[in-house]
LOFIMI-76926 format. One record per residue (C-alpha): residue in one letter; x, y, z. Coordinates in Angstrom, 3 decimals. Layout:
N
+------+----------+----------+----------+
: resn :        u :        v :        w :
+------+----------+----------+----------+
:    a :        X :        Y :        Z :
...
+------+----------+----------+----------+
***
This chain:
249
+------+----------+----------+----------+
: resn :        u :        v :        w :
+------+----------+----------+----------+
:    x :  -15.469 :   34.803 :    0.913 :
:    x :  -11.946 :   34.224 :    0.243 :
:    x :   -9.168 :   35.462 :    2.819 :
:    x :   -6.136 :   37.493 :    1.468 :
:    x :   -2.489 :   35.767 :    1.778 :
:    x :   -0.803 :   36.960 :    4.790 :
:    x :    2.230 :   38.099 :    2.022 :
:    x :    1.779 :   37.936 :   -1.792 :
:    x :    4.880 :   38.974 :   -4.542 :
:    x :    3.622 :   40.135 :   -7.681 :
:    x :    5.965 :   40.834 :  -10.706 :
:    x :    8.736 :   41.681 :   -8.165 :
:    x :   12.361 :   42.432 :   -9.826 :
:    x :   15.142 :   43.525 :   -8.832 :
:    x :   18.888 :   44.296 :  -10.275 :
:    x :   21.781 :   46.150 :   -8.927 :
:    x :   25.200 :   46.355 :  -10.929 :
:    x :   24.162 :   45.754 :  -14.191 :
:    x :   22.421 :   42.530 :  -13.238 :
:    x :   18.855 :   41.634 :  -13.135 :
:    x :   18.753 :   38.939 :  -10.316 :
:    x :   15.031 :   38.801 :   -9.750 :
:    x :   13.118 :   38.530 :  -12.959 :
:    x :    9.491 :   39.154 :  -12.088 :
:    x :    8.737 :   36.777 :  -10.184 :
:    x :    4.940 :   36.212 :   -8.687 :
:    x :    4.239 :   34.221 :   -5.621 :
:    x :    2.116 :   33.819 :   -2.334 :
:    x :    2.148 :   32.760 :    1.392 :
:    x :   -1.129 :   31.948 :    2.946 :
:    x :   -1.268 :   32.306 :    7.165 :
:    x :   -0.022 :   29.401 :    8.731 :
:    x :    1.313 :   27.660 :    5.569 :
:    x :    5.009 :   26.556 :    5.505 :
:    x :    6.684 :   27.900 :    1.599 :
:    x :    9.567 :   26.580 :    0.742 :
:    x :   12.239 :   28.389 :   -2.444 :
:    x :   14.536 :   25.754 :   -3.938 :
:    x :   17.012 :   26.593 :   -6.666 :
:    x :   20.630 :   26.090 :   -7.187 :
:    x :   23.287 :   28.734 :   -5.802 :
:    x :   22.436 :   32.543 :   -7.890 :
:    x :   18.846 :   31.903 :   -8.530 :
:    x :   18.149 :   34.450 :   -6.308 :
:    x :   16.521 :   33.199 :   -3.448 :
:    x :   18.524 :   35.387 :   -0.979 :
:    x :   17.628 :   38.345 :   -3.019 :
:    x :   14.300 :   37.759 :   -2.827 :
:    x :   14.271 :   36.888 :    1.126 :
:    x :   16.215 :   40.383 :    1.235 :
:    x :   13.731 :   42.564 :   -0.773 :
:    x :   11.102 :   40.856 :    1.447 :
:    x :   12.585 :   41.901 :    4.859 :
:    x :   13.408 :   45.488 :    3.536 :
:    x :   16.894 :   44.879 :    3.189 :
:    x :   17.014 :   45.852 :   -0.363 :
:    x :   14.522 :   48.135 :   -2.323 :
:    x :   12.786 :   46.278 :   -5.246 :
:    x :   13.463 :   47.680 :   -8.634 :
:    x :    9.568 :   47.222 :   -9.243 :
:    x :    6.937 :   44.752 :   -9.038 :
:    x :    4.511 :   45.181 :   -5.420 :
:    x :    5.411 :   43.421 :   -1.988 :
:    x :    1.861 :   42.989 :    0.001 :
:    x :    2.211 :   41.756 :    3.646 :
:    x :   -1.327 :   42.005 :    5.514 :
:    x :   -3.092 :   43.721 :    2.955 :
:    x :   -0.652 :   46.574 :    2.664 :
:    x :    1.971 :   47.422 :    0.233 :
:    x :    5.469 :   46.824 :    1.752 :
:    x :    7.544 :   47.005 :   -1.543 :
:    x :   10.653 :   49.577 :   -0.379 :
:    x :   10.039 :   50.012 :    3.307 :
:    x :   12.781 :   49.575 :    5.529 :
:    x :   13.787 :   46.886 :    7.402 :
:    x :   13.073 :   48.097 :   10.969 :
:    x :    9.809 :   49.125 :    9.592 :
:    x :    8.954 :   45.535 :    8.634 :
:    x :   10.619 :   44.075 :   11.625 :
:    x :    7.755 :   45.814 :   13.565 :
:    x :    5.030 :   45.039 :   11.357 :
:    x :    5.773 :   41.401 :   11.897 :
:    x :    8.470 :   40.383 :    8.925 :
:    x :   11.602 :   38.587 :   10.754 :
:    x :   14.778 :   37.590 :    8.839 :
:    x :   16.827 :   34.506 :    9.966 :
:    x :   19.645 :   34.997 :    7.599 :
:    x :   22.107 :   32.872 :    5.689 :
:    x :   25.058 :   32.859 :    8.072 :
:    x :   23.204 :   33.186 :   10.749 :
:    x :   24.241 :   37.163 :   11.429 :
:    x :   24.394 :   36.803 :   15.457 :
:    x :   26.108 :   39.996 :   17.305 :
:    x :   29.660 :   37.809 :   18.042 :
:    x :   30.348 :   40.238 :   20.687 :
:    x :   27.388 :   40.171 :   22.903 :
:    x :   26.181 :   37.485 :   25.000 :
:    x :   23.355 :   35.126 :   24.116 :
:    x :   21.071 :   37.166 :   26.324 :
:    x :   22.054 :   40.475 :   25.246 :
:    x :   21.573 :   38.808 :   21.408 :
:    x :   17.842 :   37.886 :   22.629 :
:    x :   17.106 :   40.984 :   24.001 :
:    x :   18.024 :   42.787 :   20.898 :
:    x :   15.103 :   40.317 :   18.609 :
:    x :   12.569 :   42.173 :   20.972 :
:    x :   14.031 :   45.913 :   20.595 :
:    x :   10.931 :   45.887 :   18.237 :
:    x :    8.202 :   45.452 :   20.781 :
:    x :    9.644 :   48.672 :   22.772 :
:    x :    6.722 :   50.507 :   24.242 :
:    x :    3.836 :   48.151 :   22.566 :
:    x :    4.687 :   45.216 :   24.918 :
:    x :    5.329 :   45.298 :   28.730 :
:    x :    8.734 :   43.853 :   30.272 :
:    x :    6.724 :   41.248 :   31.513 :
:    x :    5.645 :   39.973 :   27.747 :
:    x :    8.937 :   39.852 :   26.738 :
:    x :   10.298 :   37.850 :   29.345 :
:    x :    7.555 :   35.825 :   28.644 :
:    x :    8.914 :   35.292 :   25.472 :
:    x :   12.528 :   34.594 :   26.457 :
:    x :   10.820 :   31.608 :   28.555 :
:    x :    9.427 :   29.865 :   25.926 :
:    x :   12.671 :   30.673 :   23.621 :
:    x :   14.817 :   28.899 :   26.137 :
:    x :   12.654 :   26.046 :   26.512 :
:    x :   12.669 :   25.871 :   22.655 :
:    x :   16.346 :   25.929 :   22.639 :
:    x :   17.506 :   24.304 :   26.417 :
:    x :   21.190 :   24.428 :   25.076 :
:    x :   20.930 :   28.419 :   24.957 :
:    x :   19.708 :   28.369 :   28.768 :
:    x :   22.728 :   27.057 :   30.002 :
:    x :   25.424 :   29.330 :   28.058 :
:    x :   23.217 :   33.154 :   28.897 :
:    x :   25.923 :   34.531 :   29.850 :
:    x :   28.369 :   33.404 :   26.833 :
:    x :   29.482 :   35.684 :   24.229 :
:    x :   27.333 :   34.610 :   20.897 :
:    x :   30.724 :   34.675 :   18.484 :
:    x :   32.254 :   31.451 :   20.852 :
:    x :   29.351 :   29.035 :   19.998 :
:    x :   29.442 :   26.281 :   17.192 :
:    x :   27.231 :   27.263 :   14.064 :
:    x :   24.564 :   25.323 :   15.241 :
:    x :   24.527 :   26.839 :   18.492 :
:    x :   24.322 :   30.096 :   16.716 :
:    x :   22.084 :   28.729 :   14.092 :
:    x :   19.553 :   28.327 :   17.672 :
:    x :   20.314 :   31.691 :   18.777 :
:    x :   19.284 :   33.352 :   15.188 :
:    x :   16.113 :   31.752 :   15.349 :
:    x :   15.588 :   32.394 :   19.064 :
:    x :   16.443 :   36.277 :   18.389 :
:    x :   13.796 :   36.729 :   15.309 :
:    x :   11.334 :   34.367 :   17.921 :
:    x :   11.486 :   37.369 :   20.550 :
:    x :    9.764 :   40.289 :   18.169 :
:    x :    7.164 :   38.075 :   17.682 :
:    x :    6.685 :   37.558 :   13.602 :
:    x :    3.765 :   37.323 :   11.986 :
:    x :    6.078 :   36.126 :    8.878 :
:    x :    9.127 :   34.253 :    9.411 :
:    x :   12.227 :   34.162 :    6.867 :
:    x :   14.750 :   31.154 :    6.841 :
:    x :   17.704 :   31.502 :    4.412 :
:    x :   19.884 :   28.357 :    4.612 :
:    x :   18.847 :   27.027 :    8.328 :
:    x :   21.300 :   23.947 :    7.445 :
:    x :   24.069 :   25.559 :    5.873 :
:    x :   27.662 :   24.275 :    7.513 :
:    x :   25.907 :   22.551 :    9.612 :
:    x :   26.230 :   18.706 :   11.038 :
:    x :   23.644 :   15.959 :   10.615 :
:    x :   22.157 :   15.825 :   13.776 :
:    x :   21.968 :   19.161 :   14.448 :
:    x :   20.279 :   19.935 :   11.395 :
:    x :   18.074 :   17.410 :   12.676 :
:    x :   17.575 :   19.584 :   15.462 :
:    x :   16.922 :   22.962 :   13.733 :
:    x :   14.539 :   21.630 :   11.502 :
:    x :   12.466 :   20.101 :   14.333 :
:    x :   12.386 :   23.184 :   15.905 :
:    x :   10.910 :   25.243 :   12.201 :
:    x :    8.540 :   22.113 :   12.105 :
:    x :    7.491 :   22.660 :   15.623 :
:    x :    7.034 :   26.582 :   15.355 :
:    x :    4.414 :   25.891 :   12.108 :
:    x :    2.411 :   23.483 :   13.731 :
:    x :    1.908 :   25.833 :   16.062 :
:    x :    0.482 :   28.582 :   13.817 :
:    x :    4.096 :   30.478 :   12.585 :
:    x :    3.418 :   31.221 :    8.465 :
:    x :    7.053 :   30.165 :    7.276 :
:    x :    9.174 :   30.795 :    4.190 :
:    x :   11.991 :   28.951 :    3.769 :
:    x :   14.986 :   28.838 :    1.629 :
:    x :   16.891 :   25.890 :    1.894 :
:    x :   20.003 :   23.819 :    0.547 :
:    x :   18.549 :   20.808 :    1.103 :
:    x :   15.618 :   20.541 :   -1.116 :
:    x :   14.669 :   16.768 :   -0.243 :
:    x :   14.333 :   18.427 :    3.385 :
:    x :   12.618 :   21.428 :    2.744 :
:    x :    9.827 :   20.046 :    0.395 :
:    x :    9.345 :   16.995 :    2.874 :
:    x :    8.707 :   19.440 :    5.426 :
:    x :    6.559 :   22.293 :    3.353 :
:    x :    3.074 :   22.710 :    2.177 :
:    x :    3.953 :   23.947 :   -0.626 :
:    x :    6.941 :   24.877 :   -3.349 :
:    x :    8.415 :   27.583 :   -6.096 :
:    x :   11.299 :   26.501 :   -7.947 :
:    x :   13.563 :   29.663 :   -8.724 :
:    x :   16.038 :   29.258 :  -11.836 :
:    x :   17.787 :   32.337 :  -12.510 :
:    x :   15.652 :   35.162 :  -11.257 :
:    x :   12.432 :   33.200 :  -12.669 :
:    x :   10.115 :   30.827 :  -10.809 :
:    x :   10.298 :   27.825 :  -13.175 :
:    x :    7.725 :   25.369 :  -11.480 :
:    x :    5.034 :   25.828 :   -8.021 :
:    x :    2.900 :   23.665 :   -6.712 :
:    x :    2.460 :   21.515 :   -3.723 :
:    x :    5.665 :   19.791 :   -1.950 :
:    x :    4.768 :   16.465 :   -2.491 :
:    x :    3.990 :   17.512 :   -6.265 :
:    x :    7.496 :   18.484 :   -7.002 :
:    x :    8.928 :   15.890 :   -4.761 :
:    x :    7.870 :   13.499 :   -7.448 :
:    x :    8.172 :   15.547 :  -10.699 :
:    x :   11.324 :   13.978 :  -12.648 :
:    x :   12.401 :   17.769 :  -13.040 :
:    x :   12.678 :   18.669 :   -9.703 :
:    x :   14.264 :   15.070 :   -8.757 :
:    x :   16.874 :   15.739 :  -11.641 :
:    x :   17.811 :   18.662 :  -10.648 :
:    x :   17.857 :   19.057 :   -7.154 :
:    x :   16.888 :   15.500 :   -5.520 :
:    x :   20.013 :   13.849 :   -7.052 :
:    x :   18.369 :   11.305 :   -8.986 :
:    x :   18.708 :   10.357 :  -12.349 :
:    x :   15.802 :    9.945 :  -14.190 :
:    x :   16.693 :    7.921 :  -16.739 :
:    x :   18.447 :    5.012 :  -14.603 :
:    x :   15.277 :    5.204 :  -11.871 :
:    x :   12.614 :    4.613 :  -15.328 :
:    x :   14.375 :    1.513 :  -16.623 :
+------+----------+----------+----------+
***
């Protein structure tokens, strides 16, 4: 007996001024797996990260997250069912302190989860991110982005996801501390968290994921598994940097 995907997209699409920027696009997430969207800037990987989390309202197509039809819901709603967003800029409240930015990932969990369960959770948060221990008390707007970057991921950590969304983890970001970040998304799937990613980097991402869509234009293009479109001459064209041609001869 085959077990449902913990979120599957059929023939979603979306368009808002006169634009179409998802295209009906069909894809799939099994529990535990980490998914990883590649595709240049305006394919519409945002988009689709955004109709996911109930951020924007599909123009049609179904959205199925546990079984159930999601497609249109808002965003608080999913939030509770288990959808968290990590978004592309990070989005941390500037004007509250690290803390009061943690507290407000588990406003969720309000009257379903004891005090006690949620500190809990801000233990192991901190532990994940050390830096963030030392600096409670700082207002979130004073940090460097990848100090931020830590508290974004710490805050959608604290309501407890079933289904976690990256959009552009490393974005603005240096070297090593995109080193760091990454560890941390790698650490939270080998422990169980199902993943989809969006990512800049696509050499990272796919050497990271289980498996891969390629979105071109509001269209998935190519899918399969990481290390398949790490070596398809398409996908290394396109997005690895490499040029084909030279590599063959």
């Amino acid at each position: 007996m085959s077990t449902a995907p913990l979120l599957e997209v059929r023939n979603l699409k979306l368009s808002y001024g006169g634009i179409t920027a998802v295209k009906g696009i069909d894809f799939y997430i099994n529990s535990g797996e980490l998914v990883t969207l590649i595709g240049a800037n305006g394919a519409g990987k945002t988009t689709t990260l955004k109709v996911i989390a109930g951020l924007l309202k599909p123009s049609s197509g179904s959205i199925h997250f546990l079984g159930s039809a999601i497609g249109g819901q808002p965003a608080y709603e999913l939030a509770a069912l288990g959808v968290g967003l990590v978004p592309e800029g990070r989005g941390v409240f500037a004007r509250m302190t690290i803390l009061e930015n943690l507290q407000m990932g588990a406003y969720v969990r309000q009257g379903s989860h004891s005090v006690k369960s949620i500190d809990h959770d801000l233990e192991v948060v901190l532990e994940t991110f050390p830096r963030l221990r030392e600096r409670l008390s700082q207002l979130a707007g004073t940090l460097s982005g990848g100090e931020q970057q830590m508290v974004a991921i710490a805050r959608a950590m604290m309501a407890r996801p079933k289904l976690l969304l990256l959009d552009e983890p490393s974005m603005g970001l240096a070297p090593l501390m995109v080193e760091t970040i990454f560890g941390v998304i790698q650490n939270l799937n080998q422990h169980g968290m199902t993943i989809l990613l969006v990512e800049q980097n696509a050499r990272l991402a796919l050497s990271m994921a289980d498996r891969a869509y390629v979105l071109e234009s509001g269209v998935i293009t190519l899918s399969g598994t990481a290390n398949e479109l790490l070596n398809d001459d398409r996908v290394r064209e396109a997005y690895l940097g490499v040029d084909v041609k030279t590599s063959a001869t």
